[in-house]
C-alpha positions as CSV (number, residue, x, y, z in Angstrom):
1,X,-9.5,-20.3,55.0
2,X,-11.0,-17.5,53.2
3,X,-11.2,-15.1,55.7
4,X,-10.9,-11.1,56.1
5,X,-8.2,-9.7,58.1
6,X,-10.7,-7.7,60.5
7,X,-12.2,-11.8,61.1
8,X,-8.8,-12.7,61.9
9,X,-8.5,-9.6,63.7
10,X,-11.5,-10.5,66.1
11,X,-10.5,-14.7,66.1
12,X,-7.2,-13.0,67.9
13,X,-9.2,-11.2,70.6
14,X,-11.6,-13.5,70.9
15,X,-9.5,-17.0,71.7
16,X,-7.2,-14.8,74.2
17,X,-4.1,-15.0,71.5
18,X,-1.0,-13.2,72.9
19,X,1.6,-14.0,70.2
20,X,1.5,-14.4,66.6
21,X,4.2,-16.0,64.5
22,X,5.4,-14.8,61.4
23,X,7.1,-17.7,60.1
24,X,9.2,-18.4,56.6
25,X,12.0,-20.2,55.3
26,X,15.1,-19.2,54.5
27,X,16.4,-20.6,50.8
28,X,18.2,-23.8,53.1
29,X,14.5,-24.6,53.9
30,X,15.2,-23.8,57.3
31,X,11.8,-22.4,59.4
32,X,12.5,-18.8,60.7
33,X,10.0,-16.3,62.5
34,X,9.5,-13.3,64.3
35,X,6.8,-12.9,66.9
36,X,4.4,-9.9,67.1
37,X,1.7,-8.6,69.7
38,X,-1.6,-9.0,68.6
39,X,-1.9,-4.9,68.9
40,X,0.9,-5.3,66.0
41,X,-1.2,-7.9,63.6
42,X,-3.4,-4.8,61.8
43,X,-0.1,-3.2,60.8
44,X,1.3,-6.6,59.7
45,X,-1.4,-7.0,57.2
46,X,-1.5,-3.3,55.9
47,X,2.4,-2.6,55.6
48,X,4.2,-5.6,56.8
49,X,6.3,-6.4,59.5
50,X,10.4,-5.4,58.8
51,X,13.4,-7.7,59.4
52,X,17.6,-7.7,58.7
53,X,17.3,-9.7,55.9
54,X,20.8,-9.7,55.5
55,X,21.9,-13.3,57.2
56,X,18.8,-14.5,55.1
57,X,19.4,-12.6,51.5
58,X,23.2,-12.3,51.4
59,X,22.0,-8.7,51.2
60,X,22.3,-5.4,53.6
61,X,18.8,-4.6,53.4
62,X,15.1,-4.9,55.5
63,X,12.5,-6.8,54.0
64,X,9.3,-7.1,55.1
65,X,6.9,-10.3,56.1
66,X,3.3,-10.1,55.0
67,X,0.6,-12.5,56.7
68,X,-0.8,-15.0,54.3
69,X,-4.4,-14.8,55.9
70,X,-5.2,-18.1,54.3
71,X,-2.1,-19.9,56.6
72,X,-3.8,-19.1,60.1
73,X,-3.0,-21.6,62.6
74,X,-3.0,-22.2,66.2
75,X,0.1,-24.1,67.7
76,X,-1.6,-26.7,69.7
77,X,1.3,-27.1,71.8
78,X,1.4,-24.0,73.8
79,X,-1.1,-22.9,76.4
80,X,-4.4,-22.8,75.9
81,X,-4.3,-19.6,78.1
82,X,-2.5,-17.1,75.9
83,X,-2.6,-18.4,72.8
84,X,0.1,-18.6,70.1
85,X,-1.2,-18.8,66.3
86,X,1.1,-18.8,63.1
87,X,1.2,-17.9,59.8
88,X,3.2,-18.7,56.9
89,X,4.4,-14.7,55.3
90,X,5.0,-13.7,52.1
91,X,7.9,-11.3,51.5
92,X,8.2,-8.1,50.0
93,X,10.9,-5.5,49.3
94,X,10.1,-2.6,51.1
95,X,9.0,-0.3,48.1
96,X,6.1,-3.4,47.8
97,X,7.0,-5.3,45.4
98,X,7.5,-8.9,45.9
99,X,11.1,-10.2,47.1
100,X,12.6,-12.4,44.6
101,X,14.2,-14.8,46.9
102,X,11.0,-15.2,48.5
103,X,11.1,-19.3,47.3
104,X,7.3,-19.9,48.1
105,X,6.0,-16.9,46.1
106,X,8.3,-18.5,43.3
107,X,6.4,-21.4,43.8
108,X,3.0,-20.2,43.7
109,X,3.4,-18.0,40.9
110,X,4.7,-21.0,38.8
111,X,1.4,-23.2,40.2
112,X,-0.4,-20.0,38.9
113,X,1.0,-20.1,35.9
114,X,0.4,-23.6,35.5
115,X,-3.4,-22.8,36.1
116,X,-4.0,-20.8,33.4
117,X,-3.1,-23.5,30.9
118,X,-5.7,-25.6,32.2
119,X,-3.6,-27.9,34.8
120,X,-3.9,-28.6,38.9
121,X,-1.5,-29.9,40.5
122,X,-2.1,-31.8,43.9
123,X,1.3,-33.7,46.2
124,X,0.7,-35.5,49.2
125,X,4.1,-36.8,51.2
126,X,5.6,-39.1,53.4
127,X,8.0,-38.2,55.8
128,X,10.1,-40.5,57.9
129,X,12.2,-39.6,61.0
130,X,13.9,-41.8,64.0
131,X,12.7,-40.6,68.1
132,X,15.6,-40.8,70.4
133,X,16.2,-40.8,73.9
134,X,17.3,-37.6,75.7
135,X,19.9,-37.6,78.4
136,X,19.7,-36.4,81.8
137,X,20.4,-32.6,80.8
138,X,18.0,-33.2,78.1
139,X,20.1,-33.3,75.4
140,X,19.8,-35.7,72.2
141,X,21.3,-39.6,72.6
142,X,21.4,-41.7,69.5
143,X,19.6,-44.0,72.0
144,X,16.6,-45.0,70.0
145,X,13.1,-45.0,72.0
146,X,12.6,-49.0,71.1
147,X,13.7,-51.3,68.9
148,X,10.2,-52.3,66.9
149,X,10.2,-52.9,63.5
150,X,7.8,-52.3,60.9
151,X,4.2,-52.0,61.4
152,X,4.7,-53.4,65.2
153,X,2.4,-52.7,67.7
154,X,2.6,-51.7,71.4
155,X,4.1,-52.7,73.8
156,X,7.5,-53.1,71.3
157,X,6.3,-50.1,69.2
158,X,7.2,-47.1,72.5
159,X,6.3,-44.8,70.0
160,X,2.6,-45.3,69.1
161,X,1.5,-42.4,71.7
162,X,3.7,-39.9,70.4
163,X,2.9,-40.3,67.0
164,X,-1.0,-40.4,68.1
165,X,-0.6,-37.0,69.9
166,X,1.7,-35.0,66.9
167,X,-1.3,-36.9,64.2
168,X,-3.6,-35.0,66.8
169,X,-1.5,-31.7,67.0
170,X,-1.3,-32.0,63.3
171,X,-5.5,-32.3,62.9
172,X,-5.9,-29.9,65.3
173,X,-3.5,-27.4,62.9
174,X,-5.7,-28.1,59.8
175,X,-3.4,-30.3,58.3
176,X,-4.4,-33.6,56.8
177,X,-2.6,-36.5,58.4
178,X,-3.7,-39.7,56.5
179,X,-2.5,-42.5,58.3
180,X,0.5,-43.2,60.9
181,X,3.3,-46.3,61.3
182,X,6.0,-47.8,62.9
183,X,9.1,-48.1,60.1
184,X,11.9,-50.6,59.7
185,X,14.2,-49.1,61.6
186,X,14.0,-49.3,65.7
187,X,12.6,-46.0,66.7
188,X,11.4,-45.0,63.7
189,X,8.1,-43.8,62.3
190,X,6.9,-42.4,59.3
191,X,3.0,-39.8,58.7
192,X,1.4,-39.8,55.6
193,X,-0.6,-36.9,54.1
194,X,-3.8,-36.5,51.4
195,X,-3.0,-34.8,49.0
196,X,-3.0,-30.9,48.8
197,X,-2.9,-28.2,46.8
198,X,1.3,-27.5,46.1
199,X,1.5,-24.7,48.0
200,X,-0.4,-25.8,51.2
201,X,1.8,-29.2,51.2
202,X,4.9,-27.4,50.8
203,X,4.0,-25.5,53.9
204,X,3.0,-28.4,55.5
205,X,6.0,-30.2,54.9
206,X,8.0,-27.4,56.6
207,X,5.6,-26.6,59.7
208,X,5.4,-31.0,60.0
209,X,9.2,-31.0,61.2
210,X,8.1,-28.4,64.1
211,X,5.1,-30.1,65.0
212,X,7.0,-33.4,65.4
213,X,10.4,-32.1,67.2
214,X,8.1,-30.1,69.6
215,X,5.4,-32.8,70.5
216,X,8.8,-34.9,71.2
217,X,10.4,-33.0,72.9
218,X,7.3,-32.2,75.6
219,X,7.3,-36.4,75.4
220,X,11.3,-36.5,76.8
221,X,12.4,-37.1,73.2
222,X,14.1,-36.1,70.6
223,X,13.2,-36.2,67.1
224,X,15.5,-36.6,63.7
225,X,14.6,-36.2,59.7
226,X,18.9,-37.1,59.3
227,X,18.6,-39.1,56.1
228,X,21.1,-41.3,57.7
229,X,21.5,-41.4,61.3
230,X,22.6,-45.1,61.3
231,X,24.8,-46.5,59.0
232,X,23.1,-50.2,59.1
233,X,19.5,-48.8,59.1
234,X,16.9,-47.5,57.4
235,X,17.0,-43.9,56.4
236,X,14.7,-41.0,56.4
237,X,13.0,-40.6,53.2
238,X,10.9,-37.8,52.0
239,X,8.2,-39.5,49.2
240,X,6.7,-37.3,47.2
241,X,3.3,-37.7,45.2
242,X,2.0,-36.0,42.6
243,X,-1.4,-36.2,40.5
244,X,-2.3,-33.8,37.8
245,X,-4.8,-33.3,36.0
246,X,-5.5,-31.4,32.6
247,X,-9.2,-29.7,32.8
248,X,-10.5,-32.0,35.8
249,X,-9.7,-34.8,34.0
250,X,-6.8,-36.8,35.4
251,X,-3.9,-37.6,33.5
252,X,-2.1,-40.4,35.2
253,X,-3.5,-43.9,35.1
254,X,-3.7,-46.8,38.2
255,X,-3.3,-49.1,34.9
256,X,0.0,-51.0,33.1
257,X,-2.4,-51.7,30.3
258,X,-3.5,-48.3,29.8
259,X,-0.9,-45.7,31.0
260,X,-1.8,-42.6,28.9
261,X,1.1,-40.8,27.3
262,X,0.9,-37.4,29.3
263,X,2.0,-40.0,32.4
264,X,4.8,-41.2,30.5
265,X,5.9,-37.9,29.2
266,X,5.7,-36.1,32.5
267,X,7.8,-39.5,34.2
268,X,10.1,-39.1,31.1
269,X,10.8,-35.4,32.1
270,X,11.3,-36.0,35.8
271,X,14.1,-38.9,34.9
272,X,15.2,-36.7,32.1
273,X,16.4,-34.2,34.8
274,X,17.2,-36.0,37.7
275,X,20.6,-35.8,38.3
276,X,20.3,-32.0,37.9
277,X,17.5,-32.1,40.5
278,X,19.1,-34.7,43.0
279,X,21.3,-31.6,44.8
280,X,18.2,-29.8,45.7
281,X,16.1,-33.0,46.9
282,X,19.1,-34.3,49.2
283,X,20.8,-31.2,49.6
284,X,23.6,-32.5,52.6
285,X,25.7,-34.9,52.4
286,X,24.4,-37.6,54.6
287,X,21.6,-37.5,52.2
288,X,24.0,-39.9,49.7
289,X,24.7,-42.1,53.2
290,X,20.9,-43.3,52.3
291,X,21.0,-44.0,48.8
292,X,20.7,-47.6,47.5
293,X,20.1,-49.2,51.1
294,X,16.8,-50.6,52.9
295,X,14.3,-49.5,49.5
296,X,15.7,-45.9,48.8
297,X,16.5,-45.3,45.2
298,X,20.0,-45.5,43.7
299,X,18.8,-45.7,39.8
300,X,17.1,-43.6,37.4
301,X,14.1,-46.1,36.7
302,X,10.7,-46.4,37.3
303,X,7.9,-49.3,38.2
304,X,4.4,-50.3,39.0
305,X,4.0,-50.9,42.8
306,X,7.6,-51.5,43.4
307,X,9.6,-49.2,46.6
308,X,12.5,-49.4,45.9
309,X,12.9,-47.5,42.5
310,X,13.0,-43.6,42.2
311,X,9.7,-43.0,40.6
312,X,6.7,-45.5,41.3
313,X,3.0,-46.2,40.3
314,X,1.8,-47.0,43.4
315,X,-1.5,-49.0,43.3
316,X,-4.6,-46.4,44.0
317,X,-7.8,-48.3,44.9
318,X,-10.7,-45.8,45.0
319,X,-7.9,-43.1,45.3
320,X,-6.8,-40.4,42.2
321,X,-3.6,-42.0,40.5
322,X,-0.4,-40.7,41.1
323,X,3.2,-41.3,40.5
324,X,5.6,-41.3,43.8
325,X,9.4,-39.6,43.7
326,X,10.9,-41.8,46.2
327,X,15.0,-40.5,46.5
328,X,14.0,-37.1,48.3
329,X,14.3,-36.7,51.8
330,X,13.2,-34.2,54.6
331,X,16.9,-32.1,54.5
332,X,15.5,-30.3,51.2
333,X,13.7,-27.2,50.7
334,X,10.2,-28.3,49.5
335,X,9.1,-25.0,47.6
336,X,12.1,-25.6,45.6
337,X,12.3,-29.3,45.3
338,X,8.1,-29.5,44.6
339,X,8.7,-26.8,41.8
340,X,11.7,-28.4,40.5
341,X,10.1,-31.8,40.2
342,X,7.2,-30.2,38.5
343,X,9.4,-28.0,36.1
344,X,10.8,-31.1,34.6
345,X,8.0,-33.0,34.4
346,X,6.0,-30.9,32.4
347,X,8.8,-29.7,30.4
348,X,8.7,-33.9,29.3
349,X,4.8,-32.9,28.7
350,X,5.7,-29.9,26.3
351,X,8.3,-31.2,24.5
352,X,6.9,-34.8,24.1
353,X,9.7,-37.0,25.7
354,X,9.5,-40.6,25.3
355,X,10.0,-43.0,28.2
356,X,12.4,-45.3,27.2
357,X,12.1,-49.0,28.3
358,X,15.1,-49.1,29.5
359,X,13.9,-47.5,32.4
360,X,11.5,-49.7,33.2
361,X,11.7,-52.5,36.2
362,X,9.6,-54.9,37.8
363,X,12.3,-56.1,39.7
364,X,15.8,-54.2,41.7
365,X,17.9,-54.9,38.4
366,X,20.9,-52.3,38.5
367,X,21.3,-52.1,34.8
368,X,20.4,-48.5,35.2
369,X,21.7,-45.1,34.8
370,X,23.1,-44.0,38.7
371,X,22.1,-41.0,40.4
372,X,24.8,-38.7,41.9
373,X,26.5,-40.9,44.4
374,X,27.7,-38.0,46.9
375,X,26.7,-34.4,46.9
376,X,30.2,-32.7,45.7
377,X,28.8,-34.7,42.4
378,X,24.8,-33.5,42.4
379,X,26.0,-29.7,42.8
380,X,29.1,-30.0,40.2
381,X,25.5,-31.4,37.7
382,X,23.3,-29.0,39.4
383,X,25.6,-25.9,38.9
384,X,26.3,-27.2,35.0
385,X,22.7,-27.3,34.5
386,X,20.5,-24.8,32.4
387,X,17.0,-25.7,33.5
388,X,18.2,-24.9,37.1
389,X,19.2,-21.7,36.1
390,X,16.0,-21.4,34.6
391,X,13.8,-22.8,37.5
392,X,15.4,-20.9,40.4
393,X,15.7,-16.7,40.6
394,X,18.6,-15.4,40.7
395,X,18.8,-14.6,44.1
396,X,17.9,-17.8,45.3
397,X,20.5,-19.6,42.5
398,X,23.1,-17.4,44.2
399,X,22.0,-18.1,47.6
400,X,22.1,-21.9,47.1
401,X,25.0,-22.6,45.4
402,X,26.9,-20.2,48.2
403,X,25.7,-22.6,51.0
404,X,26.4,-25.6,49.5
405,X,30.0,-24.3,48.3
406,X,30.7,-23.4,52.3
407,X,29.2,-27.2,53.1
408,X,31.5,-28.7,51.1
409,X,34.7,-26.8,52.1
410,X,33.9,-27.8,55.9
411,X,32.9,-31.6,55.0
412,X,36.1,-31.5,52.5
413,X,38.1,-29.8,55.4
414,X,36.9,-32.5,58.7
415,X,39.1,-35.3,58.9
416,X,36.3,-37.4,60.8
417,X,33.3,-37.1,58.1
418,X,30.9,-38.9,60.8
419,X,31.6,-36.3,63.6
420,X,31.5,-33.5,61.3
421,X,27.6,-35.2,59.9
422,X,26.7,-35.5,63.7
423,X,27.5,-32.4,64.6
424,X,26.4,-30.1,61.7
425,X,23.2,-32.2,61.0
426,X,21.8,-34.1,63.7
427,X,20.2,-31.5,66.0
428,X,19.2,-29.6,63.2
429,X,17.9,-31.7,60.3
């Protein structure tokens, strides 16, 4: 939305709004805000609004939050009488310049950059999570709400109304919900989005995980992104899709018999640098509880049409054609994992990487290279790794390898792994 602040200013007054968000993410990709008055908003656009930044940064200093104007949004959820409206913040040092940990300015000054030699980039996902049961107190159960199955229908499917109201909420909030399911596993469900611009689906991504805990939890539920909740079901996957194209002209192809060779250099780049990537697209360690069961990835390889390899060229009738990174899931940061997987892809596009063959499956053949099979091994590759180094600021390299050093001490350190997974993940993932 392309408005002033003194429109937003009068949208506030107008539509009785009583709080205002200021939401961001902290480099673990967790959602953080501060609420303000509306009689506060003018001064949050002019100079910012101030916070301890030093739980968030590592760092004994303020920073400040500035509205993105563009990111206006009101949570459907709350009363209609006293509004509450978000918006996602930039952050800034308090001299004004920008913060360099702040992870989606990174990313948008990379899409930026990536604009100026000619290319727009568009990623649509699909995010998967289980609906639980509450107990009596209203606390969590790993009671799933029914035991369909995929693509079932009421009365099995219990969670058809819940997913129709947060598709709803999700509308409401300007997002782009695409179409809606029942998965494998029993209780769970997965939303698909159209394709945005990087930065808007990377918000999305973060803000979708509010919208659906909240929605379930005014439904008596409980909702989980875990990447593994059950041992003998499907997982929560995060698919990512991605379609570029080079001066409005796209340059992936639908088409076997035609695949250009931008598509197979950018594909070549993103299995290139996989396994240096994997820590920050499943970035606990449930995440490797997931890999190579019920169609998530285990192999670097790539196919036509075929779900369960990492990267796939999924079959887009009418649609722009896209390639689909299928080994993410919902536990990652997505203004680091989107640039990441970008990063590598068209660093295959620069330097003119060849897809090898060997790569190549139409079938689940394991003759392939493995990707890290626990996250001790993704972070000892991640932290070897020179194009992470390159790809993430300082601050945030810092930040990230610090948290993942004190998650693997207290893993390392509990003698029942599934307790400590349960308790350190499952209310908040």
């Amino acid at each position: 939305m392309n408005y002033s602040p003194k429109e937003i200013l009068s949208f506030v007054e107008e539509n009785d709004v009583k709080f205002i968000r200021l939401t961001f993410t902290d480099v673990y990709g967790q959602l953080k805000n501060i609420a303000i008055m509306p009689s506060e908003l003018s001064n949050a656009f002019s100079n910012g609004i101030s916070f301890d930044a030093s739980a968030f940064s590592g760092e004994p200093k303020d920073l400040l939050l500035i509205p993105d104007i563009g990111t206006l949004s009101v949570l459907p959820w709350r009363p209609k009488s006293g509004r509450v409206v978000r918006f996602f913040c930039n952050i800034k040092d308090t001299d004004g310049s920008y913060y360099h940990g702040d992870l989606r300015y990174e990313l948008s000054s990379y899409i930026d950059k990536l604009r100026s030699k000619g290319y727009t980039c568009e990623i649509g996902t699909k995010c998967e999570f289980y609906l639980f049961n509450t107990d009596e107190e209203g606390e969590p159960t790993k009671i799933p709400h029914d035991n369909a199955s995929y693509l079932d229908i009421a009365p099995l499917d219990k969670c058809e109304n819940v997913r129709r109201e947060i598709c709803l909420s999700l509308e409401e909030m300007g997002f782009n919900p695409q179409s809606s399911r029942h998965k494998y596993g029993p209780g769970q469900n997965e939303i698909d989005f159209k394709r945005s611009d990087v930065l808007t689906a990377a918000d999305n991504t973060v803000h979708y995980k509010t919208v659906v805990k909240n929605i379930a939890a005014q439904n008596g539920l409980f909702a989980s992104f875990l990447p593994k909740p059950f041992a003998d079901q499907s997982g929560n996957g995060l698919h990512i899709s991605i379609a570029i194209k080079k001066n409005g002209k796209n340059i992936f192809s639908a088409s076997a018999d035609n695949q250009p060779e931008e598509e197979r250099q950018f594909i070549a780049g993103i299995l290139n640098r996989i396994k240096e990537i994997t820590a920050f697209l499943n970035p606990i360690t449930n995440s490797y509880r997931r890999m190579g069961a019920n169609y998530a990835p285990k192999y670097v390889n790539w196919a036509y049409d075929n779900r369960s390899q990492l990267i796939r060229i999924p079959y887009s009738a009418g649609e722009h054609p896209r390639i689909e990174i299928r080994s993410a899931d919902a536990s990652c940061n997505p203004y680091i994992a989107f640039k990441l997987l970008l990063a590598a892809g068209f660093e295959g596009l620069e330097n003119k990487l060849e897809l090898s063959d060997s790569t190549f499956t139409s079938s689940s053949n394991s003759n392939f290279d493995e990707l890290p099979g626990s996250l001790s091994d993704a972070v000892e590759i991640a932290k070897n790794s020179q194009f992470i180094k390159e790809n993430l600021s300082s601050e945030n390299y810092s930040a990230v390898f610090r948290q993942f050093d004190f998650i693997l001490s207290q893993y390392n350190k509990a003698e029942d792994k599934d307790k400590f997974e349960d308790e350190f993940y499952f209310k908040t993932i």
